[in-house]
C-alpha positions, 0 to 999 in steps of 0.5 A: 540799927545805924540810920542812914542819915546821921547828923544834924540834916535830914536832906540834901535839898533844904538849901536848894528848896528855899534858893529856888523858892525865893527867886520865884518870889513864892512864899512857903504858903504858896510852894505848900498849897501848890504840893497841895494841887497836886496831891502831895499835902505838905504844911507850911510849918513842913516846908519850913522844916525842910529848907532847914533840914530838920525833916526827911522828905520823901521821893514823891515829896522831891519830884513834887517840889521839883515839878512845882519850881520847875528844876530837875532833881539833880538841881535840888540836890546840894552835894556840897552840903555836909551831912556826917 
């Protein structure tokens, strides 16, 4: 069965993520134990993989992230990125 994503990226946000992250000052420690306030458990070593794009990340995963930068979803999303 084909996967849905088939490339090297995982996700569209990875970029964006860590954009956002840097220009808020917040390490990935921070953005992690914010997830964390609010029930969404994400390690540092996830966040990591996320802004790499090595990892999925999950519809609850991005309204979270969202939420904890304060962007819309839309924002996250990198439709200038390559995934095939």
């Amino acid at each position: 069965m084909a996967r849905i994503i088939d490339g090297e990226k995982m996700n569209l946000i990875g970029g964006k993520v860590k954009e956002f992250r840097i220009k808020r000052k917040m390490s990935q420690q921070a953005l992690s134990n914010k997830l964390e306030l609010m029930g969404v458990y994400v390690c540092r070593g996830s966040i990591s993989r996320i802004e790499d794009c090595s990892r999925t990340v999950t519809d609850i995963e991005l309204y979270a992230i969202a939420k904890v930068l304060g962007v819309g979803l839309d924002e996250l999303i990198d439709t200038n990125g390559t995934v095939y």
